[in-house]
Backbone as CSV, one residue per row, in Angstrom:
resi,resn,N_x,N_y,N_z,CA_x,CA_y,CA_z,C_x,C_y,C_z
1,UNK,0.849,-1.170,0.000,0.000,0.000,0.000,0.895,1.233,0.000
2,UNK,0.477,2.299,-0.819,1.358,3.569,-0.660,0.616,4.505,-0.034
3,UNK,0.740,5.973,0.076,0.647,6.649,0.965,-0.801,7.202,0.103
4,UNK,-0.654,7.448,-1.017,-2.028,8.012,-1.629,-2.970,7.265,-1.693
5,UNK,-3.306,5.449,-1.941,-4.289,5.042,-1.708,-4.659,4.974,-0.268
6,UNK,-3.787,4.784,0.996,-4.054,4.856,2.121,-4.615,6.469,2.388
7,UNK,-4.241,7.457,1.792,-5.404,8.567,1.863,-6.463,8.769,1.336
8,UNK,-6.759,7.935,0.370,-7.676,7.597,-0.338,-8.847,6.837,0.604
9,UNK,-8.435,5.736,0.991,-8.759,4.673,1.811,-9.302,5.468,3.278
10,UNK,-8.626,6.235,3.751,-9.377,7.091,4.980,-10.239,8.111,4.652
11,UNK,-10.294,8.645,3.608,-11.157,9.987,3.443,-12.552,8.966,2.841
12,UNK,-12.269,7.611,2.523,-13.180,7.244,2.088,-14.197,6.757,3.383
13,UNK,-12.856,6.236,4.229,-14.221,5.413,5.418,-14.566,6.244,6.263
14,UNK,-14.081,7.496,6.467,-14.035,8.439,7.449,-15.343,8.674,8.315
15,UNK,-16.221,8.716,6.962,-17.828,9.322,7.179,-18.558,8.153,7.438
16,UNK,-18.369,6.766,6.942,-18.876,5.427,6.937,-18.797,5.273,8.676
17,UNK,-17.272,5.471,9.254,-16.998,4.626,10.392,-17.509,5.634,11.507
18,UNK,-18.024,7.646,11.277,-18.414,7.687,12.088,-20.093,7.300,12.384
19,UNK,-20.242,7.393,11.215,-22.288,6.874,11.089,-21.777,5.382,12.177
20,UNK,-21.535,4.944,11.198,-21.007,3.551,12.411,-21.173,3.680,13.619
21,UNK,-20.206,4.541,14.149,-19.690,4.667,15.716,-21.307,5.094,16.051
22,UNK,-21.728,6.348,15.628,-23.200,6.774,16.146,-24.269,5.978,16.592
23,UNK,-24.466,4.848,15.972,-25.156,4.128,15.478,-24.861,3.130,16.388
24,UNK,-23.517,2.741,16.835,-23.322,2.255,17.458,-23.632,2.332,19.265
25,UNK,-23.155,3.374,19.367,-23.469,4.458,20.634,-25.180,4.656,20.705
26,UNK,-25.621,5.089,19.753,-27.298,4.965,20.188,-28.014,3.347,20.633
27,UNK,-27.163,2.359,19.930,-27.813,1.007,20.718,-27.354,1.246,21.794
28,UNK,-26.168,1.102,22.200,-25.903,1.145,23.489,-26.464,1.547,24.463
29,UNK,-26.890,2.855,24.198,-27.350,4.140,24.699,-29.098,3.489,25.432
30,UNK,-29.756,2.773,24.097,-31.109,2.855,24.191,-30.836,1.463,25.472
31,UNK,-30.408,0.169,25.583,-29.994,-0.664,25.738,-29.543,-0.595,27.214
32,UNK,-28.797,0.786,27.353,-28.573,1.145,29.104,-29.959,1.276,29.526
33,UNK,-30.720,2.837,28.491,-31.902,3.394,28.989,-32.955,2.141,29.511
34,UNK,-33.104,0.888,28.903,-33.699,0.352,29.326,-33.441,-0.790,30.844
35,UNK,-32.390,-0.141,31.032,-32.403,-1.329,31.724,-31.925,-0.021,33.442
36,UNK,-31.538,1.406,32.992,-31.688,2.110,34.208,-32.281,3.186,34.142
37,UNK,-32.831,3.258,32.869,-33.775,4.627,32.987,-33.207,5.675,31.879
38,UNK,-34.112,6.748,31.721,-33.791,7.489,30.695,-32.233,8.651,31.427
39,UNK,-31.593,8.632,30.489,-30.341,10.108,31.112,-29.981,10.828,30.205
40,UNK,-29.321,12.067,30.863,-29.268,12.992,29.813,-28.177,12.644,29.136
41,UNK,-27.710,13.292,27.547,-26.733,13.537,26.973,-25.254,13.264,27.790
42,UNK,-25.326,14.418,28.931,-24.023,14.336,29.356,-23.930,13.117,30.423
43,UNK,-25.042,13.090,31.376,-25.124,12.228,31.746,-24.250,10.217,30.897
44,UNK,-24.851,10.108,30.135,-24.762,9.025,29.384,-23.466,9.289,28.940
45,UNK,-22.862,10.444,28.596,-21.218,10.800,28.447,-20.650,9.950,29.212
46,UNK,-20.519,10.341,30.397,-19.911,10.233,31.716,-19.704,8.280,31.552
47,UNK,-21.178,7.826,31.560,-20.908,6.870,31.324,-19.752,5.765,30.641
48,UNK,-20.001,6.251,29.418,-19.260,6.014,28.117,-17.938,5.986,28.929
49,UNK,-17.288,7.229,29.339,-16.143,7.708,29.906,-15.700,6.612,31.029
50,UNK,-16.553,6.887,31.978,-16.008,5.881,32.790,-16.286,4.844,33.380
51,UNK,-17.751,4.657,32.771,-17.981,2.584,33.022,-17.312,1.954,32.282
52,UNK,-17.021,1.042,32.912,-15.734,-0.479,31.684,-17.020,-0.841,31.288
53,UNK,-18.178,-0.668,31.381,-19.138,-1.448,30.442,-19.240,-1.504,28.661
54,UNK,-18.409,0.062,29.121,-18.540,0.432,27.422,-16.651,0.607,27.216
55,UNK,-16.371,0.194,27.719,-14.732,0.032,26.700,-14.171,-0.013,25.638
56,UNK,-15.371,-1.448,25.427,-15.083,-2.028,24.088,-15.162,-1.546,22.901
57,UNK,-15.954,-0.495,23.017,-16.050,0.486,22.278,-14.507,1.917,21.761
58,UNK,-14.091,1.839,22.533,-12.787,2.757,22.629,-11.639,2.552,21.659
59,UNK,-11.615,1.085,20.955,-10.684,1.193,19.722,-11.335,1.727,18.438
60,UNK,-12.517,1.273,18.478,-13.347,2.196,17.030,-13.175,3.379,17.572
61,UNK,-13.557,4.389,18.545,-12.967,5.629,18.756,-11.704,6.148,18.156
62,UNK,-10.505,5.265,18.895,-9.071,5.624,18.699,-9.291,5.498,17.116
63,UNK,-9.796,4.472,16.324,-9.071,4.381,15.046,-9.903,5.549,14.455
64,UNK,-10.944,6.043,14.572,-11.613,7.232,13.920,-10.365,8.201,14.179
65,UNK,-10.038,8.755,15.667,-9.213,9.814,16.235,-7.958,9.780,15.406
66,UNK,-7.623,8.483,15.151,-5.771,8.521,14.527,-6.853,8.384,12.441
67,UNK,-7.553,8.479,11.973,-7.927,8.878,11.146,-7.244,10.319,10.854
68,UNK,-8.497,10.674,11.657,-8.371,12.609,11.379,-6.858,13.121,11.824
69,UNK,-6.450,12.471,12.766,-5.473,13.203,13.171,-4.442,12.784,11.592
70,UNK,-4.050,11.455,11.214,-3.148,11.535,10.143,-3.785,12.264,8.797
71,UNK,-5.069,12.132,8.757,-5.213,13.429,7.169,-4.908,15.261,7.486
72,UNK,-5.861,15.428,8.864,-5.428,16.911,9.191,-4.094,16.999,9.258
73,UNK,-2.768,16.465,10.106,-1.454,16.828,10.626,-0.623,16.824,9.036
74,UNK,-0.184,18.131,9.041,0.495,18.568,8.594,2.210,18.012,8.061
75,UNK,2.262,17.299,9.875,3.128,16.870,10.287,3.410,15.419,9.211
76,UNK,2.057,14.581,9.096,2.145,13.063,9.256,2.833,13.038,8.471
77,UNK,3.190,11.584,8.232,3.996,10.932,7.390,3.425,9.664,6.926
78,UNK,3.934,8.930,5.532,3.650,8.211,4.712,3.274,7.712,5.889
79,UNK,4.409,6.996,6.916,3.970,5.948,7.544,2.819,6.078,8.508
80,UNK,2.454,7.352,8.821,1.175,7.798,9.818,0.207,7.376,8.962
81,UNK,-0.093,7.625,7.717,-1.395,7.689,6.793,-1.436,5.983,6.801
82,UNK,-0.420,5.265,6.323,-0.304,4.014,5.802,-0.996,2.972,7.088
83,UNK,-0.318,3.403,8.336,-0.561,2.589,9.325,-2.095,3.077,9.944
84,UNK,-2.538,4.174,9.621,-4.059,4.467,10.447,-4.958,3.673,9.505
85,UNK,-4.800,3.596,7.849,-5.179,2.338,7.399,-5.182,1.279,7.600
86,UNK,-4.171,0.840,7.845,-3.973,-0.167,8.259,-4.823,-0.666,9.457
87,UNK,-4.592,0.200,10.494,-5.498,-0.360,11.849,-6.800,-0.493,11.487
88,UNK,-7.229,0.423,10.680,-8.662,0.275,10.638,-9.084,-1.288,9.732
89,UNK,-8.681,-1.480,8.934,-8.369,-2.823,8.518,-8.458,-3.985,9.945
90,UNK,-7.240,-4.000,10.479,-7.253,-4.404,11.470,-8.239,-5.064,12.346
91,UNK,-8.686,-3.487,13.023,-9.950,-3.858,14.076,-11.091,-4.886,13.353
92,UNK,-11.945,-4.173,12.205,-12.955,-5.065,11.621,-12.477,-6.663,11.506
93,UNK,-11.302,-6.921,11.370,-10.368,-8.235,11.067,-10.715,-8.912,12.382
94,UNK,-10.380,-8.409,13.543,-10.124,-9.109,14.683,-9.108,-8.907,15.221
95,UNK,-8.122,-8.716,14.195,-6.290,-8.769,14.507,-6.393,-7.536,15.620
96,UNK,-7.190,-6.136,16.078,-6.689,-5.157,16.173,-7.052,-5.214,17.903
97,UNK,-8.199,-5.776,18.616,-8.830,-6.003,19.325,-9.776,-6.879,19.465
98,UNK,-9.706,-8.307,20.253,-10.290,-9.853,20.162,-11.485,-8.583,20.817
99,UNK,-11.642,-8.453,22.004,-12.540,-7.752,22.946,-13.657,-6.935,21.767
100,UNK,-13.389,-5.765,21.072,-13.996,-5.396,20.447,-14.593,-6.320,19.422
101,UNK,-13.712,-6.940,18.899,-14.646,-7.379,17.566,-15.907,-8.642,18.168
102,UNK,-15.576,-9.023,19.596,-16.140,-9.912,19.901,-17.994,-9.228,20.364
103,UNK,-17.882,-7.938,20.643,-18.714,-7.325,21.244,-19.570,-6.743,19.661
104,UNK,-18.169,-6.266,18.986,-19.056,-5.958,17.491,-20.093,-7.056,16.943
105,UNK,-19.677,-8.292,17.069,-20.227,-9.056,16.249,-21.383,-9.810,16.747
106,UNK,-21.393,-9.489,18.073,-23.071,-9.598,18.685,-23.483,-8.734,18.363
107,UNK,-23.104,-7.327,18.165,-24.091,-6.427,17.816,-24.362,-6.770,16.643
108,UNK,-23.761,-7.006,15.963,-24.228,-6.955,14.508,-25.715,-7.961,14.403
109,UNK,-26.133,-8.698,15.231,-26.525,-10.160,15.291,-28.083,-9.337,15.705
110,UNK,-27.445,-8.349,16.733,-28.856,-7.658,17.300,-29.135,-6.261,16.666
111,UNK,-28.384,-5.448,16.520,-29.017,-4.669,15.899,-29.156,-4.347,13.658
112,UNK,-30.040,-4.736,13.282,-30.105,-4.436,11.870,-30.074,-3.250,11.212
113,UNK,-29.830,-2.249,11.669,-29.010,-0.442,11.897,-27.802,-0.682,11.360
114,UNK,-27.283,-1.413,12.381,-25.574,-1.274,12.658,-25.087,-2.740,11.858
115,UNK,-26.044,-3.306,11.705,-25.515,-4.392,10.193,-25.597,-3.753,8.914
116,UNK,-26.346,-2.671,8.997,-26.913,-2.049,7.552,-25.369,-1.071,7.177
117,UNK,-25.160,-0.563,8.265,-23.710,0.399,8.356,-22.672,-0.433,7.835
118,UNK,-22.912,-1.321,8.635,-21.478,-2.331,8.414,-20.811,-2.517,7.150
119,UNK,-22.270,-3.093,6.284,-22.341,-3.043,4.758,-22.183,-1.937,4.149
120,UNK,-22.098,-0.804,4.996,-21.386,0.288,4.156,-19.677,0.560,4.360
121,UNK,-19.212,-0.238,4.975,-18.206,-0.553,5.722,-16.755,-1.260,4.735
122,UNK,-17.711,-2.379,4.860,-17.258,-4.019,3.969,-16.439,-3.839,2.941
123,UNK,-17.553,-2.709,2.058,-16.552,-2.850,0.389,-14.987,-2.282,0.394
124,UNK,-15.096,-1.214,1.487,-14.452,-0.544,2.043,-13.030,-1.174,2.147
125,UNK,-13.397,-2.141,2.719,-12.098,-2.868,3.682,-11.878,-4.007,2.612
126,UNK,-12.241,-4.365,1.761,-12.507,-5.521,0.489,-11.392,-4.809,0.153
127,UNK,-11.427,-3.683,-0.632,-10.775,-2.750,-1.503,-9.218,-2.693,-1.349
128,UNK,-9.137,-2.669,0.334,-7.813,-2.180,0.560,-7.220,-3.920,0.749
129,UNK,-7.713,-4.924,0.880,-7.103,-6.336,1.054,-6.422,-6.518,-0.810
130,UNK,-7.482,-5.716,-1.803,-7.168,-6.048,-3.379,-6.101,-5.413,-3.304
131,UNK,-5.780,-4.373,-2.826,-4.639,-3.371,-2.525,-2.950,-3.404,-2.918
């Protein structure tokens, strides 16, 4: 992989993986509500932040965060762009986090939202394996 399809490759999933994440975060979200009640916005932040309930969630975060950060930085380098591809590859794989993908892939099972995303996801990550 070189440095221009790997920028290619992030500006492409960029918008895919945050619908994702959203999407992701609102099951969650509805999924707490039911089981302790309705909370606010920040409230349910806090959560996110600092229950280990939702952890698993925190490498799809990071790999969105090292996204933006290698297209915005000025700074990056081939190997910043190449490797934030790369991870994102990764995670969906399994290779990046057993924990996450293990939690992804029940969701996928339960919610048909976040399977529908996924599939916007897929071709995505197809593309860069032809690579």
């Amino acid at each position: 992989m070189n440095e221009q399809r790997a920028i290619q490759f992030l500006n492409d999933v960029r918008r895919p993986l945050l619908t994702l994440h959203k999407a992701i975060l609102d099951h969650e979200r509805a999924a707490y509500e039911r089981e302790f009640g309705p909370v606010t916005p920040a409230a349910f932040l806090q959560v996110l932040i600092n229950g280990s309930g939702f952890r698993w969630i925190t490498p799809l975060s990071t790999v969105i965060t090292n996204i933006d950060e290698s297209l915005d930085a000025k700074d990056a380098t081939d190997e910043d762009r190449i490797g934030a591809a790369q991870a994102v590859c990764a995670l969906f794989s399994g290779e990046e986090s057993a924990e996450f993908f293990g939690h992804y892939q029940t969701l996928l099972q339960a919610s048909p939202h976040v399977l529908q995303l996924h599939g916007q996801v897929v071709p995505l990550l197809r593309s860069m394996q032809d690579a």
